[in-house]
C-alpha positions as CSV (number, residue, x, y, z in Angstrom):
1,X,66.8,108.5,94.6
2,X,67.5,105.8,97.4
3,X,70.8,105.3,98.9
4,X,72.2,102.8,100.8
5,X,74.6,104.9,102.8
6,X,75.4,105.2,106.2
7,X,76.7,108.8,108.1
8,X,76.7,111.4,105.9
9,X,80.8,112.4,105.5
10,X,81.5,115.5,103.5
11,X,84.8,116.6,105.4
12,X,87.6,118.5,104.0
13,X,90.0,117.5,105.7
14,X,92.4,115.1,104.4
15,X,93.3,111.5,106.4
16,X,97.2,111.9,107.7
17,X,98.1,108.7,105.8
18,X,97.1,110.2,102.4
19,X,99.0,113.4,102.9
20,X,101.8,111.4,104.1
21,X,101.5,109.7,100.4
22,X,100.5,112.8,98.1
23,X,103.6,113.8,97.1
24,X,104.2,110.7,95.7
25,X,101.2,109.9,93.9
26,X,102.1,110.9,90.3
27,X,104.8,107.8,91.3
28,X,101.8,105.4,92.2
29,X,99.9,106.3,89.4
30,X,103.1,105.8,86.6
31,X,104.3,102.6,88.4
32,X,100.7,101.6,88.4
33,X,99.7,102.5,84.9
34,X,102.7,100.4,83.4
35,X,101.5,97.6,85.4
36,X,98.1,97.3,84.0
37,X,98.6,97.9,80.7
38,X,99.6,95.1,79.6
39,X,96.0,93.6,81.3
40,X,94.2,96.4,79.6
41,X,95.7,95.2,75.9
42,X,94.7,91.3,77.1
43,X,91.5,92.0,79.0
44,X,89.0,93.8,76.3
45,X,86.5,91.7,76.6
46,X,85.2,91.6,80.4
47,X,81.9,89.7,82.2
48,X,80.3,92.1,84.6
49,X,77.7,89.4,85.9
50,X,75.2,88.6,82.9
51,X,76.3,91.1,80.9
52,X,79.7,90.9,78.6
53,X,81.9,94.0,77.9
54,X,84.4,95.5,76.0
55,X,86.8,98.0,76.2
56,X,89.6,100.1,74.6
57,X,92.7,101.0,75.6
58,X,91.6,104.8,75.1
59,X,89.1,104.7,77.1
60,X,88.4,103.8,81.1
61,X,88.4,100.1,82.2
62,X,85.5,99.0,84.4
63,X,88.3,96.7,85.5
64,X,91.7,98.8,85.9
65,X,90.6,102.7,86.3
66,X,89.6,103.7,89.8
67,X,87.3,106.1,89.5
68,X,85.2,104.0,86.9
69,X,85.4,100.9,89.4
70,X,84.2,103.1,92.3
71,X,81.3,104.6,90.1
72,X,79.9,101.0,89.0
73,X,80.2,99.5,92.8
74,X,78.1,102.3,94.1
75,X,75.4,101.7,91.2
76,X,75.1,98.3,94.5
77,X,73.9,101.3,96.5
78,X,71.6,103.1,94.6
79,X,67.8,102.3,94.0
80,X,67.7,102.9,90.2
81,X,64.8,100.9,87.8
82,X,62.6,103.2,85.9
83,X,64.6,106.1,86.9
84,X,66.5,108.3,84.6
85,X,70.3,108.1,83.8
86,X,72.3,110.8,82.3
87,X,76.2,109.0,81.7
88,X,78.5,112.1,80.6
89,X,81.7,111.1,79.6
90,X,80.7,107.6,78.9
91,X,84.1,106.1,77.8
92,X,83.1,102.4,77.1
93,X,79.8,102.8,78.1
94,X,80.2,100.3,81.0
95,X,78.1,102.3,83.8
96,X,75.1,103.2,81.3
97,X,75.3,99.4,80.2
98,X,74.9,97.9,83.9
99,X,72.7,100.8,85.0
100,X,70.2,100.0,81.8
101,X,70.6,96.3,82.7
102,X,68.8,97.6,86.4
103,X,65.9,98.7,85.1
104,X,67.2,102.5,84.2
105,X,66.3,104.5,81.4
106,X,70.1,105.8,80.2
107,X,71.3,108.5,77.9
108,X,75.0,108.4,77.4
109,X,77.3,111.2,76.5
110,X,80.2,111.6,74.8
111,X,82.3,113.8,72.7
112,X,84.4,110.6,71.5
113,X,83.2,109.1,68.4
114,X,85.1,106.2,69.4
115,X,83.3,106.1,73.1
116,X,79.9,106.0,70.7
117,X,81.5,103.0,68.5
118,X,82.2,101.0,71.8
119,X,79.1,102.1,73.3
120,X,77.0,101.1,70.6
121,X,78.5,97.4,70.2
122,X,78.0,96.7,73.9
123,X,74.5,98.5,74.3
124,X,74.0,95.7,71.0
125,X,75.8,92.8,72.3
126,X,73.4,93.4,75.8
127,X,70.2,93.6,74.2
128,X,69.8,96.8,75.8
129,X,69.7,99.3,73.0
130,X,66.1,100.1,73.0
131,X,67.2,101.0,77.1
132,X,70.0,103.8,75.9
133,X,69.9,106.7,74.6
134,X,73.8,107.3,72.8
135,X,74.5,111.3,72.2
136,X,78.2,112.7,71.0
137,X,78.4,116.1,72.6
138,X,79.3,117.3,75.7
139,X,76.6,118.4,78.5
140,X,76.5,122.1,78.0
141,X,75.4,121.5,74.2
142,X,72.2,119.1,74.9
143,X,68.9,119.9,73.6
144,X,66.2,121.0,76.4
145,X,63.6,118.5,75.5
146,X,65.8,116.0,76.3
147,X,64.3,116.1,79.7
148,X,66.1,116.1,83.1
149,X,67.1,113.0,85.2
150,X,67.1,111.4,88.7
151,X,70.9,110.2,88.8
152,X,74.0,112.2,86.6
153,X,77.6,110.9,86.4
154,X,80.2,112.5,85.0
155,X,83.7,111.2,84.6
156,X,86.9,113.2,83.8
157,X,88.9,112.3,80.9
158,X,92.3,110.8,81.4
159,X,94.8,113.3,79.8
160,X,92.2,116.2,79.9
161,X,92.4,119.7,81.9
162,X,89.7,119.0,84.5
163,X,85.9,120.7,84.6
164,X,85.3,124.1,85.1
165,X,83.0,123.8,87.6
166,X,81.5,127.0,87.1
167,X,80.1,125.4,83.9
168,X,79.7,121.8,85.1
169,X,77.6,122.7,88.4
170,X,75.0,125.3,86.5
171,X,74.5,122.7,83.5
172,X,74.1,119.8,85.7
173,X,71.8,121.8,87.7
174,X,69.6,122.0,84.6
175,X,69.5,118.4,84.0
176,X,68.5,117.5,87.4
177,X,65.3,116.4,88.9
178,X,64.1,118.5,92.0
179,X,65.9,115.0,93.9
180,X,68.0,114.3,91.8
181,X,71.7,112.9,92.5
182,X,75.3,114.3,90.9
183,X,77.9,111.7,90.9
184,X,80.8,113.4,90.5
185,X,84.4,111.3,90.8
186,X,87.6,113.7,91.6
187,X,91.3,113.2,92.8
188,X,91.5,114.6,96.2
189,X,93.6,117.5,95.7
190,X,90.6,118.9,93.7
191,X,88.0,118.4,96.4
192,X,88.2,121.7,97.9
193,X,85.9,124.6,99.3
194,X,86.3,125.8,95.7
195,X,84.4,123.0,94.5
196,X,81.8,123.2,97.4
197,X,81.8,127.0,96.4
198,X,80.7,126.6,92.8
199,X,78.4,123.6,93.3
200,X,76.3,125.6,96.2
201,X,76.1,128.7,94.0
202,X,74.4,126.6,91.1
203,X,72.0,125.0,93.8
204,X,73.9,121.8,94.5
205,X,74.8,120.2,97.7
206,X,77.3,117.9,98.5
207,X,75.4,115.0,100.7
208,X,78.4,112.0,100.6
209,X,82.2,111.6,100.0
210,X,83.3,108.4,99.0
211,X,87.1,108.1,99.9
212,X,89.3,105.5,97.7
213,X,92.9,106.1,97.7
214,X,93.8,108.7,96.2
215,X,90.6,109.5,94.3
216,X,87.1,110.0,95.9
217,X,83.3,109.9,94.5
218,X,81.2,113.1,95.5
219,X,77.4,113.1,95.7
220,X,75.5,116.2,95.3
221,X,71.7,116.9,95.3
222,X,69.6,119.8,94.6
223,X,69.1,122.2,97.8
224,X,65.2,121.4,98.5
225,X,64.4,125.5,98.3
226,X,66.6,125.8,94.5
């Protein structure tokens, strides 16, 4: 898998202007929240270059939702036709959409049957369905011949208790290619040595942190001897 990254950054430690504004992120995120939503209700159909989108309230904006922004700006910086994409927590399907549109072979996963509906219709209105896979499930329950992948995201849910990564690490592991990549999006306060912990002892590296705000985009890759 190909980046186009610069120096490698996998510090800790947390910039002084972001622990100045911590405490009042839950703030931020309310104020901000009621702000867009009224955009989100307007906005559900969106153009992401060639391809045309929609979206549900439910589920992450491509638009609106950090983390999901972040995620389909870095698929700029990745080298990904005729690899193999594994999308877990889908949403709207926008990332597995524009990473099929590249060139990538795509499974998406999600435990939503509503993330499948929306998934389906834009995977449809693309052309692209013959270019993604759709599963409902989560990643722990996916069969073995489904084959492992060069590139795995994997989104938290808004409103959802966040992964165990003692169970998202090891089955993520599994999926992997021997060079394969783990995108892994995070609020700050849960990028720890905890996290670093539980990802080395399932054979995962972190390689990059992407810092945005309040939220950051980890990349992990298989330790060459696992």
């Amino acid at each position: 898998m190909s980046h186009k990254t610069g120096m490698q950054n996998t510090s800790l430690k947390v910039p002084l202007w972001l622990r100045i504004l911590l405490p009042f992120e839950p703030v931020v995120a309310t104020l901000y929240n009621s702000f867009v939503w009224h955009f989100r209700k307007r906005n559900r159909f969106i153009r992401k270059g060639d391809l045309t989108l929609i979206t549900s309230i439910e589920l992450p904006h491509p638009r609106y939702d950090c983390c999901c922004r972040q995620l389909l700006s870095m698929l700029e910086t990745i080298h990904i036709q005729s690899k193999r994409v594994l999308d877990v927590n889908t949403g709207s399907g926008c990332f597995a959409v524009v990473a099929a549109s590249k060139g990538a072979e795509v499974a998406a996963l999600d435990e939503r049957s509503l993330a499948a509906s929306v998934l389906t219709r834009n995977s449809e209105m693309n052309g692209l369905m013959d270019s993604i896979q759709i599963m409902q499930g989560d990643l722990t329950e996916m069969k073995k011949d489904i084959g492992r992948f060069d590139l795995i995201t994997c989104q938290s849910r808004p409103g959802e208790q966040l992964f165990d990564f003692h169970v998202l690490f090891p089955s993520a592991r599994r999926r992997l290619k021997t060079d394969g990549t783990l995108l892994l999006p995070l609020h700050w306060k849960h990028y720890s040595k905890n996290t670093l912990k539980a990802a080395t002892e399932s054979g995962l590296q972190c390689v990059q942190v992407d810092r945005k705000f309040f939220h950051c985009i980890l990349t992990f890759q298989v330790f060459r001897d696992a």
